[in-house]
C-alpha positions as CSV (number, residue, x, y, z in Angstrom):
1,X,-30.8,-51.1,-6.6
2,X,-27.6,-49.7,-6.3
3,X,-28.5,-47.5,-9.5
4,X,-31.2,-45.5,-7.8
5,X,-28.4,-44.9,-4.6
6,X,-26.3,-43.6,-7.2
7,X,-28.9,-41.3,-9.0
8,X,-30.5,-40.3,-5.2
9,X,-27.6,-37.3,-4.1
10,X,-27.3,-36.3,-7.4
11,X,-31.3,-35.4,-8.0
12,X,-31.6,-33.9,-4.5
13,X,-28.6,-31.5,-5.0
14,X,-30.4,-31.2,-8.7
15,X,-33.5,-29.8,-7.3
16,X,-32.0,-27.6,-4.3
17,X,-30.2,-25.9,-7.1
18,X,-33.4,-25.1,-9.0
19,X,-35.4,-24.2,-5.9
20,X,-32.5,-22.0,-4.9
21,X,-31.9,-20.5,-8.6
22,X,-35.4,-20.1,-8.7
23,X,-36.2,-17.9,-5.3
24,X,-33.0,-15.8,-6.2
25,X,-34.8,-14.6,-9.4
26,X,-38.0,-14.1,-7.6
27,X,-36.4,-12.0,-5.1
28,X,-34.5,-9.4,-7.5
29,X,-36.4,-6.4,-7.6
30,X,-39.6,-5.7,-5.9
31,X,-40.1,-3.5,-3.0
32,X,-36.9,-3.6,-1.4
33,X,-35.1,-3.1,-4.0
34,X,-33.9,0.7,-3.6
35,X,-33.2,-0.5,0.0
36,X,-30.8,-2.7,-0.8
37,X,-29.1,-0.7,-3.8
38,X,-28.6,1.7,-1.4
39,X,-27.1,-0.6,0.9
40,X,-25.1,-2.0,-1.9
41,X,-23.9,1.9,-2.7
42,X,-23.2,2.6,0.8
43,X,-20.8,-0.3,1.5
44,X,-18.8,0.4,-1.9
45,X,-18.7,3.8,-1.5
46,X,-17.1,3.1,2.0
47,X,-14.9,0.5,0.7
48,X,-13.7,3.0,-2.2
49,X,-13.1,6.0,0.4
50,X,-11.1,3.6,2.3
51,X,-8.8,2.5,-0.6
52,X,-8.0,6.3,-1.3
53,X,-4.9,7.3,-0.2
54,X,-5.1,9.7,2.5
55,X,-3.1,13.3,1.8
């Protein structure tokens, strides 16, 4: 039985990384996603203003 306590963490973590692979590619796009491009243009656009040097 030790065998199957070995393979036990290893499947779990297995099949969290699918689930989790798997709801990050049904999430990309869809209605929210002009939202959060915009978000995403907003922050770098802050972040690139801020690394301009100031004259």
């Amino acid at each position: 039985m030790d065998y199957v306590s070995a393979l036990v963490p290893p499947v779990v973590m297995a099949a969290f990384f699918i689930a989790l692979v798997v709801t990050i590619v049904k999430t990309q796009g869809g209605a929210n996603k002009a939202k959060e491009d915009a978000a995403v243009d907003a922050v770098l656009a802050r972040a690139e203003a801020a690394r301009q040097p100031r004259s």
